[in-house]
Each structure stands twice: as C-alpha cells, then as structure tokens.
Residue frames relative to the residue before (quaternion, step in Angstrom):
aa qw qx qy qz dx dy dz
X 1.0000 0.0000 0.0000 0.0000 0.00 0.00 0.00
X 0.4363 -0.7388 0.4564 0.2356 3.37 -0.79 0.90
X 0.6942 -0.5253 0.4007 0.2856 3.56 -1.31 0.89
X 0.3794 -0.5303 0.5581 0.5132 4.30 -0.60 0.15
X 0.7871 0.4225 -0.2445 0.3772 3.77 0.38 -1.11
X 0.5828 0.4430 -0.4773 0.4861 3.90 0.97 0.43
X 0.8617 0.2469 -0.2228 0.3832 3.68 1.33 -0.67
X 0.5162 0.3707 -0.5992 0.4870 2.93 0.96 1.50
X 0.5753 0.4328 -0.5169 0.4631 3.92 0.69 0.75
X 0.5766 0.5473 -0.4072 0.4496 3.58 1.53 0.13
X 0.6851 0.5191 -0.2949 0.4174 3.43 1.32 -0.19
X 0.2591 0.8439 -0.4393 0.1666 3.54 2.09 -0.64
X 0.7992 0.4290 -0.3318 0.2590 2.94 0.43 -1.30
X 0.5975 0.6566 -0.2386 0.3935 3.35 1.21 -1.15
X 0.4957 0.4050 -0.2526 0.7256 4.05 1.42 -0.41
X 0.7670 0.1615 -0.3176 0.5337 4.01 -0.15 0.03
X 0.4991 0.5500 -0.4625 0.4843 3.82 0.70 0.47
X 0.5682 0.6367 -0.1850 0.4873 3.58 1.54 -1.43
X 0.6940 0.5366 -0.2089 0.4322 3.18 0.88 -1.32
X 0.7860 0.2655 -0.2553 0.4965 3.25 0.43 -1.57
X 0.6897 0.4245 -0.5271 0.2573 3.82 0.53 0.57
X 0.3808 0.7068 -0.3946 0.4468 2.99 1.38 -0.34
X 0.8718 0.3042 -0.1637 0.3473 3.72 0.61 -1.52
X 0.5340 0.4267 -0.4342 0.5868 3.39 1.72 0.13
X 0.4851 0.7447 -0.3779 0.2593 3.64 1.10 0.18
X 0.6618 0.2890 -0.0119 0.6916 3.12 1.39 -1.43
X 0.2038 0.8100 -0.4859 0.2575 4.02 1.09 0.18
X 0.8205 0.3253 -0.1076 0.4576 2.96 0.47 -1.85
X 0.5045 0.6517 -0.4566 0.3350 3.78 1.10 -1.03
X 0.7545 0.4836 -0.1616 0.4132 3.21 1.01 -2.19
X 0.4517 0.5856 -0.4658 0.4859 4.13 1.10 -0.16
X 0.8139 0.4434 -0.2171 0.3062 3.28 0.08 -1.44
X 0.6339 0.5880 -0.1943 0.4634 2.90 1.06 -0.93
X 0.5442 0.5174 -0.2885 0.5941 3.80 1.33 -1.03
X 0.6769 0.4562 -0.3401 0.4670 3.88 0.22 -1.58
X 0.7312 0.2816 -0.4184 0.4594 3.87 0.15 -0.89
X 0.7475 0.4406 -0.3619 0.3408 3.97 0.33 -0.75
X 0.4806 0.6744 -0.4859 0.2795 3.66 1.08 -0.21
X 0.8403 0.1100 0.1187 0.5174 3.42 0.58 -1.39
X 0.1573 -0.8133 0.5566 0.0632 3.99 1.01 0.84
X 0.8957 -0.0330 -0.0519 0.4404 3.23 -1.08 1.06
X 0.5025 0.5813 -0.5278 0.3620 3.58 1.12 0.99
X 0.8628 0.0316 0.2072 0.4601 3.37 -1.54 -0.78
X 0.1279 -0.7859 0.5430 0.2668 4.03 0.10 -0.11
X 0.5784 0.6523 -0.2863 0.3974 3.80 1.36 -0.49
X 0.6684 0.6697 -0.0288 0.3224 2.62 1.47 -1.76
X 0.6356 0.6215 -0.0968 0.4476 2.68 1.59 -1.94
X 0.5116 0.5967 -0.2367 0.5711 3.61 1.85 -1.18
X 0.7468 0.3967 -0.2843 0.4518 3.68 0.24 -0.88
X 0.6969 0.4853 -0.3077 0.4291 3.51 1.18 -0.68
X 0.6339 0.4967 -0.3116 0.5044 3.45 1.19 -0.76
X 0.5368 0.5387 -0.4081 0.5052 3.69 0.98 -0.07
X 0.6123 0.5989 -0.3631 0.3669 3.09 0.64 -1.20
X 0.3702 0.8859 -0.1155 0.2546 3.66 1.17 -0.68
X 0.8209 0.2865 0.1500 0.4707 1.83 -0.20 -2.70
X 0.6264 0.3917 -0.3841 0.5538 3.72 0.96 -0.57
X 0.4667 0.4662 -0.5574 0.5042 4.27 0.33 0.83
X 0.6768 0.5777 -0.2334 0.3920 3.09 0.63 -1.12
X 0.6851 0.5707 -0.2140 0.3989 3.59 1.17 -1.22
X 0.4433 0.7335 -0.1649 0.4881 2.54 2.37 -1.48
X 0.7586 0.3717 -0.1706 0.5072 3.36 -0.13 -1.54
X 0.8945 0.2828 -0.1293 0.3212 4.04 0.19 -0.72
X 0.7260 0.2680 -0.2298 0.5902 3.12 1.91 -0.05
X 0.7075 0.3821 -0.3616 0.4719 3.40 0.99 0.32
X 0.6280 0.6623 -0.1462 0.3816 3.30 1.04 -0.81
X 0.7713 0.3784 -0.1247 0.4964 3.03 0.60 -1.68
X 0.5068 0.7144 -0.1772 0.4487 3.46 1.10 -0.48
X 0.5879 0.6861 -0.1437 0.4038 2.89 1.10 -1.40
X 0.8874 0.2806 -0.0618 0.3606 2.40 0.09 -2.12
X 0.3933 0.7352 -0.3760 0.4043 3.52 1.75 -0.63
X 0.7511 0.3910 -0.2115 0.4881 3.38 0.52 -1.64
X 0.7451 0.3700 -0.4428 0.3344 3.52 0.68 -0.32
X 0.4307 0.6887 -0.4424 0.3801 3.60 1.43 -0.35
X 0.4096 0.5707 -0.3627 0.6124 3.76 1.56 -1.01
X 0.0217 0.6667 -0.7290 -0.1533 3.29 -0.70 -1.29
X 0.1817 0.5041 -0.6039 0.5901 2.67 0.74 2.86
X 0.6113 0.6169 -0.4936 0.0452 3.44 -0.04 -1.04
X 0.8148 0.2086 -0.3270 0.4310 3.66 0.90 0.39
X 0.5507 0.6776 -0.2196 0.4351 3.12 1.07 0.85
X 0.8517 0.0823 -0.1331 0.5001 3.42 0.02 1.47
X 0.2627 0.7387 -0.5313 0.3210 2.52 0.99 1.65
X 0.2890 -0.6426 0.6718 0.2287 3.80 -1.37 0.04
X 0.5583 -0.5503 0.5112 0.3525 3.28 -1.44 0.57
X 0.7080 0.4778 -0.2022 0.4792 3.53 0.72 -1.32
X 0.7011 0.4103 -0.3716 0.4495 3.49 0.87 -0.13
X 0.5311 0.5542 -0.3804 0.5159 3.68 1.27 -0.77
X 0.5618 0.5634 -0.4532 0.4020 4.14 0.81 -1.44
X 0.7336 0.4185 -0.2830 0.4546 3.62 0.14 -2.31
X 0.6860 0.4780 -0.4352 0.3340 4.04 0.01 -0.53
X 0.7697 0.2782 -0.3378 0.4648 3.39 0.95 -1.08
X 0.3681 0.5249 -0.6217 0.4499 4.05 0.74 0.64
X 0.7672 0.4967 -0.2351 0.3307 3.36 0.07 -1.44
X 0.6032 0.3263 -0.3049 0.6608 3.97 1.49 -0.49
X 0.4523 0.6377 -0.4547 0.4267 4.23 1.14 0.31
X 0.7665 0.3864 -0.1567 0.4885 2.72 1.09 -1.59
X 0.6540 0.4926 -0.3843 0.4266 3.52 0.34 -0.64
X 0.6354 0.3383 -0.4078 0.5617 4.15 0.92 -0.38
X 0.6041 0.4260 -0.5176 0.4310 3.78 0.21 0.40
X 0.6198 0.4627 -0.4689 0.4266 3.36 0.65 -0.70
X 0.6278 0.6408 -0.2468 0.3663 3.49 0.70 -1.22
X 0.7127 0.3148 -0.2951 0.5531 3.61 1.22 -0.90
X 0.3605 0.7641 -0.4147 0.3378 3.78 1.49 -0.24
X 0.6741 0.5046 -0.1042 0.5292 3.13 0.93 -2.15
X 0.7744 0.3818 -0.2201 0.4541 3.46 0.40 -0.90
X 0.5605 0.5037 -0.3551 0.5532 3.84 1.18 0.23
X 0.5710 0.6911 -0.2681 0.3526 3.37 1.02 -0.91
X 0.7661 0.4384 -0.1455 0.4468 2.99 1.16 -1.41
C-alpha cells in the first residue's frame, strides 16, 4: 500500500499542470489589458511593444532570478551544465518569447 506522502508527490504533476493552465489561462486577458492600460490613447503598436517590454522583466525577475538564487541556495548554480542542454533550453525559452509576442501581436 502506498504511503499518503508518495501519493500526493505522484499527483505533483497534475497541481503544476493546474497551475500552468490556469496561468496561460488569464495570460492573454492580463496582456491585453496591460497593452491597452500602458499608454491610453497612444500608438496601439507601440503600446504592444511596450507591454512586452514588461513581460520580458517579468521573465527576468521569475525565470532568471528566482532560479538563480534557488540553485545557489544548493550551491550548484554553476555547475553541471551541458552544452546541448544549455542550446535545447535556450530554443525552448526562444520559443516560448515568440509565442508570447505571437499572442501579444494578435491582439
């Protein structure tokens, strides 16, 4: 019979699946909503480039940072890396800010 504490770390994933729809859920609402309130009655393109401008602090602050400091709390954060793993991560954070400016062109 399984432990309470192996089958709720068997379910992690299924609560961080929840999350990340939840937060690509309201993603766009909260873009649009930034792009029209950034710069009322300016440039509407502009307003798109500024509201990006943001969102890549934001990446800043929650994907570079926080990380960081995690890995240094370890006292790993530069250690054990691969070339081929560093290449496929920074496509894969390429690809996710295009989509992101996709969504945010769209509108």
């Amino acid at each position: 019979m399984p432990s309470e504490s192996s089958a709720n770390s068997s379910q992690a994933w299924l609560y961080f699946s929840l999350l990340t729809v939840f937060c690509w859920g309201v993603y766009g609402l909260l873009l649009h909503t930034g792009q029209l309130s950034i710069n009322p009655g300016g440039d509407a393109a502009m307003n798109r480039y500024k509201a990006f401008l943001f969102v890549g602090i934001a990446y800043f602050l929650v994907a570079v940072l926080a990380p960081l400091f995690l890995l240094m709390a370890k006292g790993v954060a530069f250690s054990g890396y691969t070339s081929k793993g560093m290449w496929w991560s920074l496509i894969a954070g390429i690809a996710g800010a295009i989509g992101a400016l996709g969504v945010l062109l769209a509108f």
